[in-house]
N, C-alpha and C positions, 0 to 999 in steps of 0.2 A: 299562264304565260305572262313574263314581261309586260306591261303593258306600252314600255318602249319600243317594240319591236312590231308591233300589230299596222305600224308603217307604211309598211314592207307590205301586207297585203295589198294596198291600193296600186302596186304597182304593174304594169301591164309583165314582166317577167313572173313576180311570182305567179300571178292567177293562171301563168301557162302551168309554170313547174304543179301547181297545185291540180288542176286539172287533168295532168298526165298523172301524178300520180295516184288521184283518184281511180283512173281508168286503168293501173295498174301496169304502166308503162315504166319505161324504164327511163330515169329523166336524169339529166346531164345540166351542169349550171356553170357556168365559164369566167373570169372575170375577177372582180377582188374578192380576196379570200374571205376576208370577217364578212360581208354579206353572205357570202353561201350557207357558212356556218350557221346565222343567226336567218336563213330562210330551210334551212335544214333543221333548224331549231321549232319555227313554225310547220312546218309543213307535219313530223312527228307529231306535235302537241295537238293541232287542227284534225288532222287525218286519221290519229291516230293510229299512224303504221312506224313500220320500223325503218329503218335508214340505213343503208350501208355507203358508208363515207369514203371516197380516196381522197386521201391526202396528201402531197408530194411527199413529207418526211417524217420521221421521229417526232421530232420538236412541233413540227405542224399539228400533231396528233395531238402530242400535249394539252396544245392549248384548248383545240377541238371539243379533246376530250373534258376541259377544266370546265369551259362553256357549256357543253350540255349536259354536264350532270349535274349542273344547276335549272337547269333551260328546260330540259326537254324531257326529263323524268329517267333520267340514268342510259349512263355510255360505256364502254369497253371500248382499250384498243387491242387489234391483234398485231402484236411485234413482229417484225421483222425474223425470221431465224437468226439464229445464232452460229455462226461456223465458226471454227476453231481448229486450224491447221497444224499445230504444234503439239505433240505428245508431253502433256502434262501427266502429270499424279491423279489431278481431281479437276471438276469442272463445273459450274455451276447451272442449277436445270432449273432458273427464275423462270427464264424468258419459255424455256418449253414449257412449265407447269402454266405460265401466265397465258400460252396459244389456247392450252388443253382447255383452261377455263373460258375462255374465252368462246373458244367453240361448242363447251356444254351450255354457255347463255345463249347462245343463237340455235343451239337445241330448243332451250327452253323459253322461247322468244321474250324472256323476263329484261331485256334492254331495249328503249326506244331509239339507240344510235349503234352501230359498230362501225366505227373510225381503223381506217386501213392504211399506211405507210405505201406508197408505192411498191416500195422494196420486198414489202412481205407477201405480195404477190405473185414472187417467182417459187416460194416456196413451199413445197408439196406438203399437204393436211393429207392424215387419214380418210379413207371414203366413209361416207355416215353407215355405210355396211359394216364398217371395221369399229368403229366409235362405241366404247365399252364403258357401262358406270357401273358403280357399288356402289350402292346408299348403304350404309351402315348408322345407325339414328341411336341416342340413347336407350336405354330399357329394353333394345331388340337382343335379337339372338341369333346368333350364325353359325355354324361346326366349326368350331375352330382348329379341327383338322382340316378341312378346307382351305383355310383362308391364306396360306401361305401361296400357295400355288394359284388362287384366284389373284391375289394382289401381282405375281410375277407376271399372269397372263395381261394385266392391264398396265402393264410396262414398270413395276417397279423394280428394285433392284434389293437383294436381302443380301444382308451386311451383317456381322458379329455386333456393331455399333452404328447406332446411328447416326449420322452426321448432317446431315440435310434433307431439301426435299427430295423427294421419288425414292427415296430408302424406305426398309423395313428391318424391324430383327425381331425375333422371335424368342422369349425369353421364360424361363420356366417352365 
């Protein structure tokens, strides 16, 4: 860690926040922003647990997140949904592909932050019952009569051409 930031330990708030969260409470921090972040940043590296962040917004996340993936041994944010009330042609599936992954790292507790948007807290995840992966790795082997209909059950989409993410085509 920083050793700018080790501060911040002598303070009578963090050694609460740090103490709750040792005890595996659920701990709440109020006040200006960049301190939370950079006692969020210690608490992580110290306790070595994981952090899930609210944020008021987007841009709050940003920086959050620019902070502790230097700070705190690596962050993800989860966005906000994406609604799109207009009948276009096509649509872009970043921001779903970026939830999806976002939610296979908190599967695989491989982030010491996840940094949340207010906003993308009205919107509904799949339940870890429903939550589906396929490793597919070099030099393995899978039936690839299978795999079209596996890849559609884990929400992709087959397409003549592929154009983006969550497509597949099937060729030869």
């Amino acid at each position: 860690m920083k050793h700018y930031l080790e501060w911040l330990t002598l303070t009578k708030e963090y050694q609460e926040l740090e103490k709750g969260a040792a005890e595996n409470k659920t701990c709440f921090a109020f006040g200006l922003y960049t301190e939370k972040i950079y006692m969020a940043a210690l608490l992580c590296e110290r306790l070595k647990k994981r952090a899930f962040i609210i944020v008021p917004d987007e841009e709050s996340a940003r920086k959050a997140h620019d902070f502790l993936s230097t700070t705190a041994g690596g962050s993800c944010v989860f966005p906000p949904k994406d609604y799109n009330f207009r009948a276009i042609e096509s649509s872009s599936r970043f921001v779903d592909n970026t939830r999806i992954e976002t939610l296979a790292h908190i599967r695989r507790h491989d982030r010491s932050a996840i940094i949340i948007p207010a906003q993308a807290l009205s919107g509904l995840v799949p339940s870890p019952a429903d939550y589906k992966e396929l490793h597919l790795e070099r030099d393995s082997t899978f039936p690839f009569e299978e795999l079209p209909q596996r890849l559609t059950d884990l929400g992709y989409e087959r397409f003549s051409t592929v154009e983006g993410a969550g497509q597949f085509a099937v060729r030869g």
